[in-house]
N, C-alpha and C positions, 0 to 999 in steps of 0.2 A: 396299845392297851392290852395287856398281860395280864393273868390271873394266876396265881396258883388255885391248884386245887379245882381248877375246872372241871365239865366233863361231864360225867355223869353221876348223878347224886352217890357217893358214898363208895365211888369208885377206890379212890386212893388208903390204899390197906388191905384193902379187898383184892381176889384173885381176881386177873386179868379175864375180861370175857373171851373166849374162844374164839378163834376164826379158824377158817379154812377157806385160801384163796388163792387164783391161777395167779401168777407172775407175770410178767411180761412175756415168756417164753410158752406161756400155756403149761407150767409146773404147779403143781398145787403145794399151798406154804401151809402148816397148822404151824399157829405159835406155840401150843405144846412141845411139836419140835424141835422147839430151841431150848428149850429149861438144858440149865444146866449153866448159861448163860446169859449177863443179861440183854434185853432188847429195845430199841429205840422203838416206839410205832408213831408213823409219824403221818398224821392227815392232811392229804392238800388237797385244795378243790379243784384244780383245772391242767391239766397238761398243756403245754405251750403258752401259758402266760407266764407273765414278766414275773411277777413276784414268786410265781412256785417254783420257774425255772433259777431264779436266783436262789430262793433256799435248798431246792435238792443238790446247783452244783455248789453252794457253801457245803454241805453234808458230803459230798463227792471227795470235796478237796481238802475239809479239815479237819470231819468227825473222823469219818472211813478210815483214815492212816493212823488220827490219834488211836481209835481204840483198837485197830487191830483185829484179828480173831477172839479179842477178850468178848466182845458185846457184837450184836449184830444189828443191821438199820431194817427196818422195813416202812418202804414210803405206800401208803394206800390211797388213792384216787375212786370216784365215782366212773371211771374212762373204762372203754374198752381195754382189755387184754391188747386188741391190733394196737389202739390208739398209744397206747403204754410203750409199744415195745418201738412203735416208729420215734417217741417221746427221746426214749433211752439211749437206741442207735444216733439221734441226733445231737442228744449232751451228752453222750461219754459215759452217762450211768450207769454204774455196774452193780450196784446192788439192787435187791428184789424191788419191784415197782409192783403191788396187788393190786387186782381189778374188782371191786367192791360194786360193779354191775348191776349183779345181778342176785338174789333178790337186790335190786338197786337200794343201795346206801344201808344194806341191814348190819353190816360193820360198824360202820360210823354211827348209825343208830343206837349200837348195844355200846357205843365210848359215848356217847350223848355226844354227837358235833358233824350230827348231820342235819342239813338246812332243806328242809321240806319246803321254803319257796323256790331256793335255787333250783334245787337239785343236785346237792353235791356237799364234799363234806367241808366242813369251815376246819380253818388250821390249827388245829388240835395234836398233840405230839404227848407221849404216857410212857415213860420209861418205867420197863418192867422186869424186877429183879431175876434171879437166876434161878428160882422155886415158883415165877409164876406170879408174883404180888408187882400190883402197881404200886411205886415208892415217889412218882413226880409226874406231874402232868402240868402243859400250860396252853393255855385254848386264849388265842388271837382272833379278833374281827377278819373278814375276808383278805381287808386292803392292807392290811399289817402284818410285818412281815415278822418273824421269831429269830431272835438269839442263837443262831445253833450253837457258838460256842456254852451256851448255856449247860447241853446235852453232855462233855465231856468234863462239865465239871459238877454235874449231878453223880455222875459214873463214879468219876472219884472219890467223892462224897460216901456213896454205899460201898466203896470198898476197895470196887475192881480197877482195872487197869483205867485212865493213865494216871 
């Protein structure tokens, strides 16, 4: 069960909300940062379960290479910074994992696809052009898992690499 345009009202067009957050290594990431190129952001709700561990090592094994240095992935979780990084050492992941802790789930909040019963963000993912504007979003129920080839042909779609 897929949506476009999920998210948060009136997000998609509009500039991406800010963040600033530790990575799995204790680095702090702004997605301002990155302008210049575009960005995957992508919400999962749980480190070590079955289905987020399957979509981050699909992102591992077949965004990551496709897009290259053209675009960059950032996967955000409700988990510890420690919980993140034990997450990452144990699949292989090498791109940023943020820890949206603390104020707990005020990232996921401000992309609307954080779930105040759980506590944690539902799977939400906002590709966000190279000036900063969200151009595609798709926000899935907890147990459903996302398309990521989806993401590399959003990519293309706006422009960039591949």
């Amino acid at each position: 069960m897929s949506s476009f345009g999920a998210g948060a009202p009136g997000l998609l067009g509009a500039p991406a909300p800010e963040f600033e957050l530790p990575d799995q290594h204790g680095s702090a990431v702004r997605l301002s940062g990155l302008r210049g190129r575009p960005v995957i952001v992508v919400f999962f709700p749980f480190a070590f379960t079955g289905v987020c561990t399957g979509e981050l090592t699909a992102i591992r094994d077949s965004v990551v290479p496709a897009v290259g240095g053209s675009a960059a992935v950032l996967a955000i979780s409700c988990d510890s910074m420690f919980a993140l990084r034990v997450f990452a050492e144990t699949t292989g992941l090498d791109f940023p994992l943020l820890s949206d802790f603390w104020p707990h789930g005020g990232t996921a909040s401000s992309y609307g696809v954080f779930d105040h019963v759980r506590g944690c963000a539902i799977r939400g993912t906002f590709v966000v052009d190279a000036e900063g504007i969200v151009r595609w979003s798709v926000v899935n129920a907890l147990p459903d898992a996302r398309d990521v080839d989806q993401y590399v042909r959003v990519l293309a779609e706006l422009g960039g690499r591949p």
